[in-house]
N, C-alpha and C positions, 0 to 999 in steps of 0.2 A: 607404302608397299616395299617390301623387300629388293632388294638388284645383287645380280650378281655376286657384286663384289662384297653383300653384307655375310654370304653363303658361309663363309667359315667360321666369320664372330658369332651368328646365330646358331650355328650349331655347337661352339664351343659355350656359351651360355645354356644352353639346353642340356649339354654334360653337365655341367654344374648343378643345376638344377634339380637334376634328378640322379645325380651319382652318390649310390648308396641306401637311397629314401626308401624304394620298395624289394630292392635286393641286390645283390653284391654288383657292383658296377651298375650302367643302366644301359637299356639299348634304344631310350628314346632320340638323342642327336644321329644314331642311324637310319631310323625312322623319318625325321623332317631330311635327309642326305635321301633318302629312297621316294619318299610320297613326291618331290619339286618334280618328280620325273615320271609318277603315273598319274595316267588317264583320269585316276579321280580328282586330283588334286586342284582346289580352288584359289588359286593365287590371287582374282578380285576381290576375297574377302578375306584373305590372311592379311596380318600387318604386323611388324615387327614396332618394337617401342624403342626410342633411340636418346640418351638423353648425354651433351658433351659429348657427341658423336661416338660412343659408346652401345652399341646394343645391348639394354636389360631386360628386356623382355621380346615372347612371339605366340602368338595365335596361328595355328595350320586347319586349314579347312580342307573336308573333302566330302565328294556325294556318297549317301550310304541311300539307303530305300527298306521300308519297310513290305513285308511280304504276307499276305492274307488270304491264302489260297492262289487264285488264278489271277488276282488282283497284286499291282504294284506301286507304292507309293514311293516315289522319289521324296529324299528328305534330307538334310545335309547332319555333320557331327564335326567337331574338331579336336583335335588332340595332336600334337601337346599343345596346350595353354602352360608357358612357362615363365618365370621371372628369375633373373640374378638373385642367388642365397643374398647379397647385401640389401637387393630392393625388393624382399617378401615380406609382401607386409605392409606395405606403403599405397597400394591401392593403384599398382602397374595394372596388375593382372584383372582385376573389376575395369577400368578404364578400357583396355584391348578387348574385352569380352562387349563392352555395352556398347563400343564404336560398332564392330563388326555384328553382334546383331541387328542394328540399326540398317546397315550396307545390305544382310540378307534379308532382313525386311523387305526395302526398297527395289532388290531384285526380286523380291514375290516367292519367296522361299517360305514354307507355310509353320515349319517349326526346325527343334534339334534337336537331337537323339547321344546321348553324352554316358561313356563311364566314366567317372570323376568323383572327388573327393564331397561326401557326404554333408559332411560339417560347413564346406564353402559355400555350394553351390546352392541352395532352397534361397539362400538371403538375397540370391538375383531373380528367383523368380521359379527356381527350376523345380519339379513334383518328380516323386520315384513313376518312372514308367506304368503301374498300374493304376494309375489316376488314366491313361490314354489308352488302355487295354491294349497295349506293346509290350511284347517280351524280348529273350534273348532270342536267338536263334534255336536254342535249347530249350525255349519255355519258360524260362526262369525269370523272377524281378527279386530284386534285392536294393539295402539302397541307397549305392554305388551308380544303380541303371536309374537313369534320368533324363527327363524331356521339357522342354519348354516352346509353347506355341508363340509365333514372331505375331501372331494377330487374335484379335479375338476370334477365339472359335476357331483356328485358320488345322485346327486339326483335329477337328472332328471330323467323324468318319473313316477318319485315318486307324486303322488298328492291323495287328497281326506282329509279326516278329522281325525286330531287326537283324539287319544287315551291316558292316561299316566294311569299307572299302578291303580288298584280300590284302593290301599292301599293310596293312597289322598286323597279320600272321604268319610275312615272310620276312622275320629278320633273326637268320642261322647265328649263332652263337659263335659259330668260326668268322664268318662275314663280320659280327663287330669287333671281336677280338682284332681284326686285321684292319677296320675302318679307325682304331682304337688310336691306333700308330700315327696315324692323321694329327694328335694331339698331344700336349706333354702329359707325362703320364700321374695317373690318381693311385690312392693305394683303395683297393677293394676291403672294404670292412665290416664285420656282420653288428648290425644291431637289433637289438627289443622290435618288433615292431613289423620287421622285413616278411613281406608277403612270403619267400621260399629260401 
């Protein structure tokens, strides 16, 4: 489990990680700096990977819930699932993912509900969300939107539209620019590839 004092090394590996990948800078190490501090956030089953007392990897968990009308199913997601550009690739990030489903298993957590990279994730288990008649909030499957149940069957009946925590969609672009400052600094660079 994460403490304290791992707070900055894991958020400066999670810059790393995702600086540049999906678009000019990233704002996911503001994102794990915001989620330790809201209501959804599941620290029981987040776990950072530490190897030479060096942090190269983290998993962040939080409650999300799907929504079917007047019906609500509590369901948990995590993001970011991250590893050191040196240690991708080495089998960090499958090991953090198959510990802590294990841990939400064991707390009785019935499945997860994941945006994530298409080409990784099926090879642990995971189906595009219309395999579970789950959408986005918008209706939409594509497939990026992905679930996988902690049990047999443990998500049936489960259906309707996800949700993941509000704390996703509040990170201002002045806010990381200035959370930015917290670290040495990267050059921003556009590549082939980059979502915007």
């Amino acid at each position: 489990m994460e403490t304290e004092d791992d707070w900055y090394n894991v958020e400066l590996m999670t810059q790393h990680a995702f600086w540049n990948k999906h678009h000019l800078g990233c704002d996911e190490h503001y994102l794990v700096h915001k989620l330790r501090k809201h209501k959804d956030y599941l620290p029981e089953l987040s776990r950072i990977a530490v190897k030479d007392g060096k942090v190269i990897g983290c998993i962040m968990y939080s409650k999300a819930k799907i929504v079917d009308g007047v019906d609500t199913h509590e369901i948990i997601t995590f993001g970011p699932l991250c590893v050191e550009p040196k240690w991708q690739g080495s089998g960090v990030g499958e090991l953090l993912l198959r510990e802590t489903m294990k841990l939400a298993t064991n707390k009785g957590y019935k499945g997860i509900v994941i945006f994530g990279e298409p080409d990784y994730y099926p090879r642990i288990g995971f189906k595009t969300c219309d395999n579970f008649n789950i959408t986005t909030a918008d209706g939409k499957n594509f497939d990026a939107f992905m679930g996988i149940e902690l049990a047999e069957e443990s998500m049936k009946g489960i259906k309707g539209k996800f949700y993941e925590s509000e704390v996703f969609e509040n990170l201002p672009k002045v806010e990381v620019e200035e959370y930015n400052k917290k670290f040495p600094k990267l050059q921003k660079l556009r590549f082939p590839g980059q979502w915007d």
